[in-house]
C-alpha positions, 0 to 999 in steps of 0.5 A: 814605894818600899824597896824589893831588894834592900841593902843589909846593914853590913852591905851599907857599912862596906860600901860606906868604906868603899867610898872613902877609900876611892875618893882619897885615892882619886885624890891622891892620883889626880895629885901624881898624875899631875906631876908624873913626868914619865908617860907610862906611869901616867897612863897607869895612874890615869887608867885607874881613875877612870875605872874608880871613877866609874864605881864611885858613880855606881856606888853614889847611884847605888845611895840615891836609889837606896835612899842613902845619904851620899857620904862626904869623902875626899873631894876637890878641896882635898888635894891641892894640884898646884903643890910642888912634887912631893916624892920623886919618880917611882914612888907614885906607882910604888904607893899605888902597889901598897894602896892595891895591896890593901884594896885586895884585902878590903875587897875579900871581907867585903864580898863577904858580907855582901848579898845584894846583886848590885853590891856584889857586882861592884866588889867584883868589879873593883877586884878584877881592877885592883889585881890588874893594876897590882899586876901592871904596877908590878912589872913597871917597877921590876922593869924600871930596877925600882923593886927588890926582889926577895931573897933566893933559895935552894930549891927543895928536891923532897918533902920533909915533914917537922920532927919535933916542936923544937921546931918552934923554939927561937928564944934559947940564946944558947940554942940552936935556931932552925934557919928561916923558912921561905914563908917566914923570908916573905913575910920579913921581906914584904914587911921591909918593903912595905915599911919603906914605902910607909916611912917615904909616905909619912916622912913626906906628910910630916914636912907639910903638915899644917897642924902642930899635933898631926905633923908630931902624929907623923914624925912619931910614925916614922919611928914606928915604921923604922922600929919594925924595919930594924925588927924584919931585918934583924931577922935576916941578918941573923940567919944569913939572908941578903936582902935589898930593900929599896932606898926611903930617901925619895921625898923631895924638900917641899913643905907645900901640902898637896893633901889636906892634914884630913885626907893624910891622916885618913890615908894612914888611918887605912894603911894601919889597919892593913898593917894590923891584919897583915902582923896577924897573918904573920904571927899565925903562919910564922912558926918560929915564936920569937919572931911571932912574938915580935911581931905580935908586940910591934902590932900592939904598937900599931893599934894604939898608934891607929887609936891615937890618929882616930882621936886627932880626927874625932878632934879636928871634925874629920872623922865621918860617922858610920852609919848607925842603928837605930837607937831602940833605947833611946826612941823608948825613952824619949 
């Protein structure tokens, strides 16, 4: 019997990712739940499985009854629950922030391209979730002095508006730069921030890599993320901003991988395209163009850092095809 209301080809693809990223974060949250020692992370950590858990179920009966094959993702064998700690206390609720930050972004293009009902419901179901946790893991980290906040500023007491397009000019080292403005602060901030989480992650996945190409893939991404720390930083200083950023020496010794070399570079493949969308939305809305162009050439680093991660997946057999249109070419041909 045909189906009344069948899945576009944007709504398959979506729900396709979808269901890759839950079950690696499933992975990796049984991982730190199973070593957590602080309750109340626990109890965040454990909170949202159940709630993934749920959609992951809605989505796999969402394939059966579409008649779509279930995608393999991240399963059991993915995550080795006997590792020692990896990264010490406070940094399993720091992650989880990031991979909620990059949940929110997936989740607005998705509901964008849905028009099924039951697709809908489950994009609005995991963005209520994802802004709950991002809420919750907020506050913990504030409350445990983990987070840094950004930098203060003299309240404005009226409106101005730009006077001239000297406004933009921050490449004349003889002239004078305007001061950063508060959306440019943030943006410089959240990406110290965001890199420092980064660089914890990848440093941790270097010292227990099992292949020889993936852990080199690591180390060469340590180097990124400290490029554009010292880039974001530079910025700050130079117009006087005090910043804190929170400390990247939070990964233990151990050499014992809690993920497999797939899972790992799945997770990093994620967090560069989230890094790619958000250099875009820097380079848009800072308005300075010497930090807009910096930040414009740290992204083309980015891009054929993602490039070259996808090529050691495609290599080890890691990458799972999305799924594809038909052939027409190829059916006429045969």
């Amino acid at each position: 019997m045909a189906l009344t209301n069948p899945l576009s080809a944007s709504e398959v693809g979506t729900l396709w990712l979808t269901y890759e990223e839950k079950t690696l974060i499933m992975r990796i949250l049984e991982y730190f739940i199973e070593k957590s020692d602080e309750q109340e992370a626990r109890n965040l950590l454990g909170g949202l499985w159940q709630e993934l858990n749920f959609y992951v179920l809605e989505m796999e009966k969402l394939f059966e009854e579409q008649g779509i094959v279930k995608p393999i993702g991240f399963t059991k064998g993915d995550v080795n629950l006997d590792a020692p700690k990896l990264y010490d206390n406070g940094f399993d609720i720091m992650f989880l922030r990031i991979l909620k930050e990059v949940s929110m972004g997936m989740y607005t293009m998705n509901m964008n391209m849905a028009y099924n009902n039951q697709v809908m419901a489950i994009y609005e179901g995991l963005t209520v979730i994802t802004q709950k946790i991002y809420k919750l893991a907020t506050l913990y980290l504030l409350q445990k002095g983990i987070l840094s906040l950004p930098p203060k500023v003299t309240m404005p007491k009226s409106v101005e508006f730009i006077k001239n397009k000297s406004y933009m000019s921050g490449f004349n080292p003889f002239g004078h730069k305007r001061p950063l403005n508060t959306l440019e602060i943030g943006i410089l901030h959240h990406a110290i921030e965001s890199n420092n989480i980064g660089m914890q992650l990848i440093t941790g996945f270097a010292q227990c890599a099992e292949n020889k190409d993936v852990k080199r893939y690591f180390v060469k991404g340590m180097d990124l993320c400290k490029k554009q720390i010292k880039i974001a930083e530079d910025f700050l200083l130079e117009s006087d901003v005090h910043f804190s950023a929170t400390s990247g020496s939070t990964v233990t010794t151990s050499t014992i991988a809690p993920f497999s070399d797939k899972l790992m570079m799945h997770c990093i493949f994620l967090l560069n395209g989230f890094s790619i969308v958000g250099n875009s939305f820097g380079t848009f809305f800072t308005l300075r163009n010497d930090i807009s162009m910096k930040i414009t050439l740290i992204a083309k680093d980015i891009f054929l850092y993602g490039q070259e991660g996808i090529e050691i997946k495609i290599k080890h057999g890691w990458f799972e095809e999305p799924p594809q249109m038909e052939d027409r070419t190829g059916i006429i041909e045969q």
